[in-house]
C-alpha positions in Angstrom: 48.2 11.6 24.4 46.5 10.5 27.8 46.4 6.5 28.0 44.5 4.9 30.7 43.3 1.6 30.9 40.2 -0.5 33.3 42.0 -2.6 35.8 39.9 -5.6 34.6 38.3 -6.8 32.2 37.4 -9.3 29.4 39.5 -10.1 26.6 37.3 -8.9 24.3 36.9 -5.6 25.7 40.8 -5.3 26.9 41.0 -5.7 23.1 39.1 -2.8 22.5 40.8 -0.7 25.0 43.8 -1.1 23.4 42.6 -1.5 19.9 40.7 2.1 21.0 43.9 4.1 21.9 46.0 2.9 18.4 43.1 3.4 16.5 42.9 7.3 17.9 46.7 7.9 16.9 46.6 7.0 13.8 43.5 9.0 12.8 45.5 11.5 14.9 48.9 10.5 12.7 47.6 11.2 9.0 49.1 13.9 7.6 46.6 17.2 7.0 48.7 18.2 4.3 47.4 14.8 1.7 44.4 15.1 -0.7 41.3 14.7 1.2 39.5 12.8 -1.4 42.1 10.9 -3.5 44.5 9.9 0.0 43.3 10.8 3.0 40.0 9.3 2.9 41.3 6.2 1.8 44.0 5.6 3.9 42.0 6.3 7.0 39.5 4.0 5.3 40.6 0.3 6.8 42.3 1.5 10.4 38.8 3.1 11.2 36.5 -0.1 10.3 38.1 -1.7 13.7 39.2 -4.9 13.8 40.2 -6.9 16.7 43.4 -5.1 17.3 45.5 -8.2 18.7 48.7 -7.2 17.0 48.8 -3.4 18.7 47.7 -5.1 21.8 50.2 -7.7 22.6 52.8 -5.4 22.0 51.1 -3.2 24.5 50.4 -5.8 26.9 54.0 -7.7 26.9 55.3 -4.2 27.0 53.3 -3.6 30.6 54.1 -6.9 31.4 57.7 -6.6 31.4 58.1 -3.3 33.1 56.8 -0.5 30.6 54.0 1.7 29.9 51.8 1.9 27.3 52.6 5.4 26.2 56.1 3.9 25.3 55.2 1.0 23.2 52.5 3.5 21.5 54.4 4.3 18.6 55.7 0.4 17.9 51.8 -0.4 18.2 50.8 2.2 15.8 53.1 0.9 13.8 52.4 -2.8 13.4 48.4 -1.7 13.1 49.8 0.3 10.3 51.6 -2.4 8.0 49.1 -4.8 9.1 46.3 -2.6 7.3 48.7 -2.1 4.9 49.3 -5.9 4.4 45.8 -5.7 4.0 44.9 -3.8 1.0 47.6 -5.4 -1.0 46.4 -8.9 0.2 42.7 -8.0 -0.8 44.2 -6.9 -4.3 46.3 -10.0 -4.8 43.2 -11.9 -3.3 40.2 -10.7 -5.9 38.2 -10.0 -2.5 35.1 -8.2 -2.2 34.7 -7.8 1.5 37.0 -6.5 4.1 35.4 -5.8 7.7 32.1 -6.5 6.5 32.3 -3.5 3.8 33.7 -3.5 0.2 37.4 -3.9 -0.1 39.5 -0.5 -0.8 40.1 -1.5 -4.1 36.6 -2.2 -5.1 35.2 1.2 -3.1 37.7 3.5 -4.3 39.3 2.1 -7.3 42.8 -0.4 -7.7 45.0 2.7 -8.2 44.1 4.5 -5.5 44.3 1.4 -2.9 47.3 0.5 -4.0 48.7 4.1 -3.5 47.1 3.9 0.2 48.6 0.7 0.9 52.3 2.4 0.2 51.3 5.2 1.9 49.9 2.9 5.1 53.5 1.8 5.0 55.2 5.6 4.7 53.0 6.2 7.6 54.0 3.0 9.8 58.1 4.2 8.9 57.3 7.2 10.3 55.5 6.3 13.4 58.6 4.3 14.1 60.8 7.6 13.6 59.2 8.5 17.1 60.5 6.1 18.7 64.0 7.9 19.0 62.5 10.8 21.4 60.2 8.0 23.3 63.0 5.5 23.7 66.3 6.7 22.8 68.4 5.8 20.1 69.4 2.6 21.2 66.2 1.2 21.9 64.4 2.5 18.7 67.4 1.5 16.7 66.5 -2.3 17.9 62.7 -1.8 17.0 63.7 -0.6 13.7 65.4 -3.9 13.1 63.2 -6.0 14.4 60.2 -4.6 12.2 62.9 -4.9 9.5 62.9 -8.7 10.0 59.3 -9.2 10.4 58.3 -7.2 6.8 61.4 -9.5 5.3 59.8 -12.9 6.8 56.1 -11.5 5.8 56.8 -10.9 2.2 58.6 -14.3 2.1 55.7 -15.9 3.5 53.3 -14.1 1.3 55.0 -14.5 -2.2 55.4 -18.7 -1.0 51.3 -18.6 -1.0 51.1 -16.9 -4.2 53.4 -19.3 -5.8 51.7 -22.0 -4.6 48.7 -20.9 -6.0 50.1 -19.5 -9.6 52.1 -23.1 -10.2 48.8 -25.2 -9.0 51.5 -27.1 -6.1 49.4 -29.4 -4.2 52.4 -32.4 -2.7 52.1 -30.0 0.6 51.4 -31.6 4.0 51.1 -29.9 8.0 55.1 -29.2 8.0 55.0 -27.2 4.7 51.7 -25.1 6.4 53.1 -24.7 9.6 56.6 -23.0 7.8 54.1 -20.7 5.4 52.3 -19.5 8.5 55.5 -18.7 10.3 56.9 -16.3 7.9 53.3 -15.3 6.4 51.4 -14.5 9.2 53.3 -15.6 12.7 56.0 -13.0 12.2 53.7 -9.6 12.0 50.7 -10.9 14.0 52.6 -12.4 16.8 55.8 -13.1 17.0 56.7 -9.1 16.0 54.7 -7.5 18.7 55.6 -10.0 21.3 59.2 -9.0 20.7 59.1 -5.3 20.6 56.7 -5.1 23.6 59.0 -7.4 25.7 62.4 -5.5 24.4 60.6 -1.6 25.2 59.4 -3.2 28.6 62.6 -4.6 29.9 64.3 -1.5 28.4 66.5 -4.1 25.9 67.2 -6.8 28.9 64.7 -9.4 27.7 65.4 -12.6 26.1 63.9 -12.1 23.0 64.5 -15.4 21.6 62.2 -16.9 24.1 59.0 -15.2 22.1 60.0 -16.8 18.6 58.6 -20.4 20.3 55.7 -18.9 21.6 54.8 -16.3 19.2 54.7 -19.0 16.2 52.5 -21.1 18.3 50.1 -18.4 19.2 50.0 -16.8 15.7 49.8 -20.8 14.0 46.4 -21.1 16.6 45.3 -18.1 15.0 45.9 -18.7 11.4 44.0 -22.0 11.2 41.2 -20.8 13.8 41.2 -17.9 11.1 41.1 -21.0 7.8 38.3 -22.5 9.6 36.2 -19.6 10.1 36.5 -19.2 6.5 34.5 -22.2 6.1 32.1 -22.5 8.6 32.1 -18.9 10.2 28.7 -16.0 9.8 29.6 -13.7 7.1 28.3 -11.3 8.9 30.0 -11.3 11.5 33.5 -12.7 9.6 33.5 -9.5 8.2 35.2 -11.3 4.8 33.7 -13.7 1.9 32.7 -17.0 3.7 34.5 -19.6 1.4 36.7 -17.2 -0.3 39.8 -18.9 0.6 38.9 -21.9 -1.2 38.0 -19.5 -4.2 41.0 -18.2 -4.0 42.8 -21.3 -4.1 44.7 -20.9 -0.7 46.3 -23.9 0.8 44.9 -24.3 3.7 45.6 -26.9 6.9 41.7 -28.5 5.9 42.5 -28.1 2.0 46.3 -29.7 2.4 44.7 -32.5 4.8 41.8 -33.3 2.3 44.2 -33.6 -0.1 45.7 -36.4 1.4 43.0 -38.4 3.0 40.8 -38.6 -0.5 41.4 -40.9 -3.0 40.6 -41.2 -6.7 38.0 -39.2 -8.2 37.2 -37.2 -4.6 41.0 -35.7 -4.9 41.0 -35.5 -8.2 38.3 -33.5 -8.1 40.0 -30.9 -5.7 42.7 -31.3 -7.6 41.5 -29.7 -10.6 39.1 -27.0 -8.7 42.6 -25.7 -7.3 44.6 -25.8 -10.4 41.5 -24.2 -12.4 42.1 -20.3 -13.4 40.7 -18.1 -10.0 37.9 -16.3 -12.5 36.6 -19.8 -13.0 36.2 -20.7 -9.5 32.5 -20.6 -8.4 30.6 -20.4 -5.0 29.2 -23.3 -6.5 32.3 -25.3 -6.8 33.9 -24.2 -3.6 30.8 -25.7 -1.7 31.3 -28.8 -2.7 34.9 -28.8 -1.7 33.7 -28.0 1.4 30.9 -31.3 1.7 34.1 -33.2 0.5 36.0 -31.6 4.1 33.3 -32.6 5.7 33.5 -36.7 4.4 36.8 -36.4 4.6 36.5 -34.5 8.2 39.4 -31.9 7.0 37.8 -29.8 9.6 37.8 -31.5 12.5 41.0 -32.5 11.7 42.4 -28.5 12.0 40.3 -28.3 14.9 42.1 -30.8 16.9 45.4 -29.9 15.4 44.6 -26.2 16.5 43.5 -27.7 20.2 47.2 -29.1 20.0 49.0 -26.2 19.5 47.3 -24.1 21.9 48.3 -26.8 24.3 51.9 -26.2 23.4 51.6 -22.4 23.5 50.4 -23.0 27.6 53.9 -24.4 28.1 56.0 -21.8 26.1 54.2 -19.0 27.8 55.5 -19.5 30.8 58.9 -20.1 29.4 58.9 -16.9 27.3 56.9 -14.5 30.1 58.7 -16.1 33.5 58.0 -14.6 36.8 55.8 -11.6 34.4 53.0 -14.5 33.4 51.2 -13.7 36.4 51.5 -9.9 36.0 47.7 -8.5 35.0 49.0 -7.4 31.1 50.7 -11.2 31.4 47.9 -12.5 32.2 45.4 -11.0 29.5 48.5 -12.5 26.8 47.6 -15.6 28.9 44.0 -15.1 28.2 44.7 -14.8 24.5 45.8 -18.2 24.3 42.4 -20.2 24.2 40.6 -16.7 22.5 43.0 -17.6 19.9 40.9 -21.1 19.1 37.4 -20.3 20.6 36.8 -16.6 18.4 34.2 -16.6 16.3 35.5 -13.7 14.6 
């Protein structure tokens, strides 16, 4: 495959570039031999709606930006848009949701057996994209990836099966701490903290401190979960692509939800109290809307907002810590540029 990239430009359309040349190997990676209608179809289904790509790209980017070419960190890239899809289907299972990209979810357009299937096979497919890496890299080097992408679907699973327990035993004596852990291992780890690592240890050729990109990753990826939780409330469906309110609906613990449950006081938290410990098919529109009036009182939003603003301070610093002399390289500085996109994106 020919990879070639515009000099400059915006973060949005440096996204797309990227986002553009992962997206083309996996349509190019699904295997001809699968049933057209019952698996192929619907595993090509959720890469092909787009998306903003940001996991394939920072490991593209940090892998320029310490030394290496795209074409090397193609197959790592593919593989992280891969699980991530894959993380996908089975989230919008666990999750009830109706709307994934702007279009109905897998498992309401093609039935709950078949995208559960897909999202397995998403996963085969990411394992194998990673299989590449020995002819790309070496075995040294891939060996390393394959570890590190070991770690990050441990961590995710963690984090994932912490949210759901959280929401199954109605647990609500949860503060910013108890988030900020969640997010680590739930989103931090496969959004940013994974690629950052794999781009900088292909880049540097397994020379990088890779350590240095846990700090910054979490901080990045913690930006972009509760820029993500806030869009949730306030964001255009439209253009959010996913069910505007559907996190409260689904009873997810968010930074606004946790704070509101601390700054209201009799009836107002005991009314969020119960709307989170009711059963998810009883949870209306209706009743998540006026959750959200109470965030407003209670400014639970504002309140992530600035928190957010906070972080993204912090991640500043720990750039330049984890990038060094490669921050001012042109792939260091578009992670650079992903820094505020991470709190100002209103998708």
């Amino acid at each position: 495959m020919s990879v070639s990239l515009s000099p400059l430009l915006g973060v949005d359309a440096r996204l797309g570039e990227y986002g553009d040349i992962v997206r083309a190997a996996i349509a190019e990676g699904v295997p001809l031999d699968w049933p057209e209608e019952w698996l192929r179809i619907v595993v090509a289904d959720y890469p092909a709606r787009g998306g903003k790509a940001i996991r394939p790209a920072l490991c593209l980017a940090t892998c320029e930006a310490f030394g290496g070419r795209v074409i090397e960190a193609l197959p790592s890239a593919v593989a992280i848009e891969l699980m991530h899809n894959a993380f996908l289907v089975h989230d919008d299972i666990e999750d009830s949701s109706q709307l994934r990209r702007g279009i109905a979810t897998l498992h309401d357009a093609h039935g709950l057996p078949l995208a559960l299937n897909a999202g397995d096979a998403l996963m085969v497919l990411a394992q194998r994209a990673l299989g590449a890496n020995v002819a790309t890299l070496g075995a040294r080097i891939a060996t390393r990836v394959a570890g590190e992408f070991s770690t990050m679907a441990y961590h995710t699973i963690q984090g994932q099966a912490t949210e759901l327990g959280w929401i199954r035993d109605g647990i609500v004596d949860l503060g910013p701490d108890d988030y900020l852990e969640l997010v680590m291992r739930k989103t931090c780890w496969y959004t940013t903290v994974h690629p950052l690592r794999v781009g900088a240890l292909i880049g540097s050729w397994g020379s990088a401190d890779l350590e240095a990109m846990v700090r910054f990753g979490f901080l990045l990826g913690a930006a972009f979960q509760i820029r993500d939780d806030v869009l949730n409330l306030v964001g255009d469906e439209r253009a959010y692509g996913k069910e505007v309110l559907g996190d409260l609906i689904e009873g997810k613990r968010t930074l606004m939800l946790l704070h509101l449950l601390r700054a209201a006081g009799g009836s107002d938290r005991s009314r969020v109290v119960d709307f989170v410990r009711t059963p998810r098919t009883a949870r209306t529109p209706d009743g998540a809307a006026a959750i959200l009036e109470l965030m407003r009182r209670h400014e639970s939003i504002q309140f992530a907002e600035h928190f957010a603003a906070g972080i993204s301070e912090d991640a500043e610093r720990s750039f330049e810590a984890a990038f060094g002399r490669r921050a001012n390289t042109p792939a260091g500085e578009f992670v650079r540029a992903l820094i505020p996109y991470m709190v100002e994106r209103s998708i």
